[in-house]
N, C-alpha and C positions, 0 to 999 in steps of 0.2 A: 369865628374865622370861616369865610368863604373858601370850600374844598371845592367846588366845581371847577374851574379853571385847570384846578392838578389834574383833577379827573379827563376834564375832556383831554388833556394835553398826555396821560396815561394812555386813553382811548387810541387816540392817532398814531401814538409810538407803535401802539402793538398792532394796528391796521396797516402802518406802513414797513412794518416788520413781516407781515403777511404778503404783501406786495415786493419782496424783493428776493433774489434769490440765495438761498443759504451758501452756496460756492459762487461769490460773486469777482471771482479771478477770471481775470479775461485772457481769452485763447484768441490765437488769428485763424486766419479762415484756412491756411494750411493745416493748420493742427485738429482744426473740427474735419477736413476732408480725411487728411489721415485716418484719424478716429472712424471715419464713415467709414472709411474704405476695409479696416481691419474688422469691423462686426458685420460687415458684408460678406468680406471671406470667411466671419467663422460661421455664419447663417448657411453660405454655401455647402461649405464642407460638411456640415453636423447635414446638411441636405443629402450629399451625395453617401455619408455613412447611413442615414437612413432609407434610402432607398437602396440599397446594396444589401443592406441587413434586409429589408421587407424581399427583394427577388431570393434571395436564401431559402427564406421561409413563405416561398409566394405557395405551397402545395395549404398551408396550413391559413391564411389570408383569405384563398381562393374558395376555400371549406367553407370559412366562415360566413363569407360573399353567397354562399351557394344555398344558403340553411332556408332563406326564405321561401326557395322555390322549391317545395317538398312534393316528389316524385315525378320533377320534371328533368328529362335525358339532353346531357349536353352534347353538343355537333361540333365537330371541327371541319368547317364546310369550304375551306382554302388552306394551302399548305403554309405552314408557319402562324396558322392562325392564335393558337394557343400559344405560342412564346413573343409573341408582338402582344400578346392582349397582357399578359404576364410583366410583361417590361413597364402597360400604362398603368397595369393594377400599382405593380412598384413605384411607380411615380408617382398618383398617385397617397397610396402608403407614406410614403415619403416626404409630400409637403404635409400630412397632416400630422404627422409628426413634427416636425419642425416647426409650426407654426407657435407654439408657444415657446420653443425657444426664440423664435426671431420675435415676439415680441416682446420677451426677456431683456435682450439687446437692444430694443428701441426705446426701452424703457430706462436702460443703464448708459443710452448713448444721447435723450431731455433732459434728465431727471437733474443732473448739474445748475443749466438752466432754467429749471422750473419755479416760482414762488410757493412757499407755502400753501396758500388758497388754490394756484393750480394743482398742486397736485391731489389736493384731496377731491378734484373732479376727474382728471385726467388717469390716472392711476388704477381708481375704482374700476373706471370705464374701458378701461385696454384688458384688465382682469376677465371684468362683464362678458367682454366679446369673446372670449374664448371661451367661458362656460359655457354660453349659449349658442356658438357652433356646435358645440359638443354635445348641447341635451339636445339639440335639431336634428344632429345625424342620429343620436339614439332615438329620437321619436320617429323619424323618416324607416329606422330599418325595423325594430320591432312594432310599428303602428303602421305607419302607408305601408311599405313593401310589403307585408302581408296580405293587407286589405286589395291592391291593385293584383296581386300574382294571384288569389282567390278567386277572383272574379274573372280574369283572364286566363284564368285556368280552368275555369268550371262551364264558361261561355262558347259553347260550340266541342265540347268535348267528349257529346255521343254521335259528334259526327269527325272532328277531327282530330290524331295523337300528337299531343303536345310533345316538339320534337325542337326546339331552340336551341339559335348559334351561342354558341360559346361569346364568342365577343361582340354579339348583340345584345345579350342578356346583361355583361357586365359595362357596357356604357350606359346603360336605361340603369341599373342599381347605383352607378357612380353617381350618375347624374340627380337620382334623386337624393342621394346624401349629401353630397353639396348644395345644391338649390334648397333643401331644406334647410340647411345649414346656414345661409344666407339671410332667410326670409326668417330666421331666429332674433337676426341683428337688427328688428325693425324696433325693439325699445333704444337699442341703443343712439340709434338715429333721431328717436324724440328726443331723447335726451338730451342729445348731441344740439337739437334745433331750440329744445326749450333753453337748456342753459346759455347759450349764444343770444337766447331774447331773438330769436328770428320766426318762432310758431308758442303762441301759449299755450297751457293743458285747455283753457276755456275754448280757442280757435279750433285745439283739435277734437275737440267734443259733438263744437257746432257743424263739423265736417263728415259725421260719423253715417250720412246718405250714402257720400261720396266713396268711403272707405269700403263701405258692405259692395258698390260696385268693383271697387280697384279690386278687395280680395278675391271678389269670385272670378274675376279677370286673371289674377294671378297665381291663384289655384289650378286654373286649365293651363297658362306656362309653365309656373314652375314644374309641375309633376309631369313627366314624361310618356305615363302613359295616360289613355283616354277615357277611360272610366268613369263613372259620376261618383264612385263612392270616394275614390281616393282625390280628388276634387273637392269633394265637400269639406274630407277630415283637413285637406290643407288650407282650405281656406276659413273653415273656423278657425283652424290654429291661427293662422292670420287676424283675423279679428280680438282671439283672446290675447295675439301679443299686443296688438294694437292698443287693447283698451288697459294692458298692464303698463303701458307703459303711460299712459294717463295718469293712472293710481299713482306710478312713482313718482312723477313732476310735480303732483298734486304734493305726495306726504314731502316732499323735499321743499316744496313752495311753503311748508306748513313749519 
């Protein structure tokens, strides 16, 4: 008795089983706006509670922001400086906090819609992206910010007393925790381009000239101040995400 036939006809149920979506009730486009509209408010809200909680405790934030620059004296060099800088640290505080719940909700507001086989790429990768903000801003504050405020602190400092604004200091610290943070999400982006079939691990290999330019290009923007050291740490990081995320297209191609 020829079983192939069953088989292939087995194969394809459970392929087009994979191709459709498990809640496949259809909504009108009212009821998907609604929907929007109500995890927009509660994104807002959990927004406006967390930045309300972070100005609360902006004395104990502002500490923490402050650790890098060890035995450097802050200036409040315009009036209202400190409670305007306190309000963007809150903010902020604020959306970093809430970014994993808003994408909590954007995950709870596809995931209806999604097939099987998307979600086991989609899912992973909304996950991904938050981890990797997350170890960019801990690499950015215990690894760069040290290495940049050492050198800028040590640099002209038997001739001048390191005496910095308050709200100079903490947009050069914001800024490099975000931009780091950022430039974490460059696997996710191959990922993003190999799975779509619009760059393969092999094209991005063959580009790896080009790459060693772009990083060291984006090493002097991302990092806010000017130094070579904290340039180099960012833009090898760049390269080492670069080439991790080869690794990963590869073992998933495998």
């Amino acid at each position: 008795m020829n079983l192939e036939p069953q088989n292939n006809l087995l194969t394809n149920k459970i392929i087009n089983q994979q191709d459709v979506p498990e809640n496949d009730t259809p909504m009108s486009i009212t009821e998907h706006l609604e929907e929007l509209r109500q995890r927009t408010l509660f994104i807002f809200l959990f927004f406006l509670l967390a930045a309300t909680f972070s100005f609360t405790q902006i004395k104990v934030i502002v500490a923490i922001l402050q650790a890098p620059a060890v035995g450097i004296k802050f200036l409040q060099l315009a009036p209202g400086e400190y409670f305007f800088s306190s309000i963007k640290v809150a903010i902020y505080s604020g959306v970093v906090a809430t970014t994993p719940f808003a994408v909590y909700q954007v995950i709870l507001y596809i995931l209806p819609g999604l097939t099987v086989r998307e979600r086991k790429v989609i899912l992973p990768i909304l996950v991904s992206s938050i981890l990797l903000f997350i170890i960019g801003g801990i690499f950015a504050y215990f690894i760069l910010a040290p290495a940049a405020l050492t050198f800028l602190i040590s640099y002209g400092s038997d001739i001048v007393e390191p005496l910095w604004s308050f709200e100079q200091y903490f947009d050069f610290i914001l800024l490099l925790l975000f931009s780091t943070g950022l430039a974490f999400e460059i696997p996710i982006v191959q990922l993003l381009l190999g799975v779509s079939g619009t760059l393969s691990s092999s094209q991005m290999i063959r580009a790896w000239r080009y790459i060693i330019i772009i990083s060291t290009i984006a090493g002097a923007i991302l990092t806010p101040s000017t130094d070579p050291v904290t340039q180099i740490i960012m833009s090898s990081a760049v390269l080492v995400l670069y080439f991790s995320g080869i690794v990963i297209l590869l073992a998933l191609k495998k």
